[in-house]
C-alpha positions as CSV (number, residue, x, y, z in Angstrom):
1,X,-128.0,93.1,-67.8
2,X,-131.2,92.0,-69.0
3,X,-134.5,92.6,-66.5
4,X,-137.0,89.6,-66.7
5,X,-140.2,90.2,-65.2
6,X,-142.4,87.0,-64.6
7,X,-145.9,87.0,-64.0
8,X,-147.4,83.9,-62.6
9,X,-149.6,82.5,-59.7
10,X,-151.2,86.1,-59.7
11,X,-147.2,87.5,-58.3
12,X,-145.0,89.1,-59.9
13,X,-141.1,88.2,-59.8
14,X,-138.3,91.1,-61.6
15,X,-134.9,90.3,-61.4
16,X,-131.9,90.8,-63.8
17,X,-130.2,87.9,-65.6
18,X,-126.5,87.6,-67.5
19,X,-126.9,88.3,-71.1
20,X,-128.0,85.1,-73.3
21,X,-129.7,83.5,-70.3
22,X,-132.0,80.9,-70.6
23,X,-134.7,80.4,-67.8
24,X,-135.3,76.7,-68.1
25,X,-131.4,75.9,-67.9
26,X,-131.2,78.3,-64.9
27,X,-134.3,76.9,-63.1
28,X,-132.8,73.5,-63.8
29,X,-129.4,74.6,-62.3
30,X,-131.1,76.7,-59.7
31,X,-129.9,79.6,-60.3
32,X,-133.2,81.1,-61.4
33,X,-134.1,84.2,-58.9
34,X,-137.9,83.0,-59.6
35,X,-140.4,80.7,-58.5
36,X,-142.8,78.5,-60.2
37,X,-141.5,78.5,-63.8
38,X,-143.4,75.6,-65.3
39,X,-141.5,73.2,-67.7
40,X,-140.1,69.7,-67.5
41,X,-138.2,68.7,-70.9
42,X,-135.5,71.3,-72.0
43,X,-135.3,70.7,-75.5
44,X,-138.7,72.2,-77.0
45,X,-140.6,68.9,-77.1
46,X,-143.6,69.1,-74.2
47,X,-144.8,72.8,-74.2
48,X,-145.2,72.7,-70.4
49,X,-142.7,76.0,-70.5
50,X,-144.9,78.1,-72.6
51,X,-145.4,81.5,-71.5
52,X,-146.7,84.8,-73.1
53,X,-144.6,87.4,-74.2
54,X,-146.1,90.5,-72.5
55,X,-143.3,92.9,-73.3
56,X,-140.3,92.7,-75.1
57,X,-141.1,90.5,-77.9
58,X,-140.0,92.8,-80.8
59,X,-136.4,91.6,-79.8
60,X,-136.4,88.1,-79.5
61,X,-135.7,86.5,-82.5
62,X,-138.9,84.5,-84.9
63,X,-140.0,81.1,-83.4
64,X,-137.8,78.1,-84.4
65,X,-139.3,75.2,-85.9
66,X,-139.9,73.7,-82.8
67,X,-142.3,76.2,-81.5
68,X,-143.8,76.6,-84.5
69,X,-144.6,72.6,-84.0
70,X,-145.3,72.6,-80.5
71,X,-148.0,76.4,-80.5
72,X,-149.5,76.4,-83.6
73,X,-151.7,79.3,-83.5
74,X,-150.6,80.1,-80.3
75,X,-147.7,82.1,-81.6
76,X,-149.9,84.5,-82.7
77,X,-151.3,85.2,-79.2
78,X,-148.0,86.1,-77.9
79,X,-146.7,82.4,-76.8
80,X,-143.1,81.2,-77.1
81,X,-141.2,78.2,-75.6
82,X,-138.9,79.7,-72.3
83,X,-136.4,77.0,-73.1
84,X,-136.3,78.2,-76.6
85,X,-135.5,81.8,-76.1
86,X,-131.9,82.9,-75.1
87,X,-132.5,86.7,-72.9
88,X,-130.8,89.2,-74.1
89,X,-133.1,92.1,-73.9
90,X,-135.6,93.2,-70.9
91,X,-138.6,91.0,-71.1
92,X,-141.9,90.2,-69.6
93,X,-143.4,86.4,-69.7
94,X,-146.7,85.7,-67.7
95,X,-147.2,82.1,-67.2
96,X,-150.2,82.3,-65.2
97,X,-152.6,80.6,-68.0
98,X,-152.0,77.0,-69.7
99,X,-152.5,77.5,-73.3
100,X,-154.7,74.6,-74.8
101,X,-153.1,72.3,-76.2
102,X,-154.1,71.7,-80.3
């Protein structure tokens, strides 16, 4: 099982996760062994989810179109979308700074 390792509010959360997990539909379900995840919408639309890909972000697949619309430049800073990525590999996401919005 995949290990996620969240960085945020200066703490840091690891915990594993079932294959092809993603952490905005767990949070929303509450079944996400984390606190603090920021995000609201689900569906790619607000960017209030947007974290930075510390480690593990040679195996997630390119941005979609709708991070690509919603970062920008910030893509290429190490920000994706968490309701956008589906975990399949160990990963680390630090949340701990709001990326500007363009």
């Amino acid at each position: 099982m995949p290990v996620v390792v969240f960085r945020t509010r200066g703490e840091v959360y690891r915990g594993e996760v079932k294959e092809n997990t993603n952490l905005v539909v767990r949070a929303g379900i509450r079944q996400f062994p984390f606190p603090h995840l920021r995000y609201e919408c689900g569906m790619g639309k607000c960017a209030r989810c947007a974290c930075r890909v510390l480690a593990g972000g040679e195996r997630l697949p390119p941005p979609n179109w709708k991070e690509k619309k919603q970062l920008g430049e910030r893509i290429d800073a190490g920000f994706r979308l968490a309701c956008q990525l589906w975990i399949e590999h160990d990963i680390e996401l630090a949340q701990d700074e709001l990326p500007a919005q363009p």
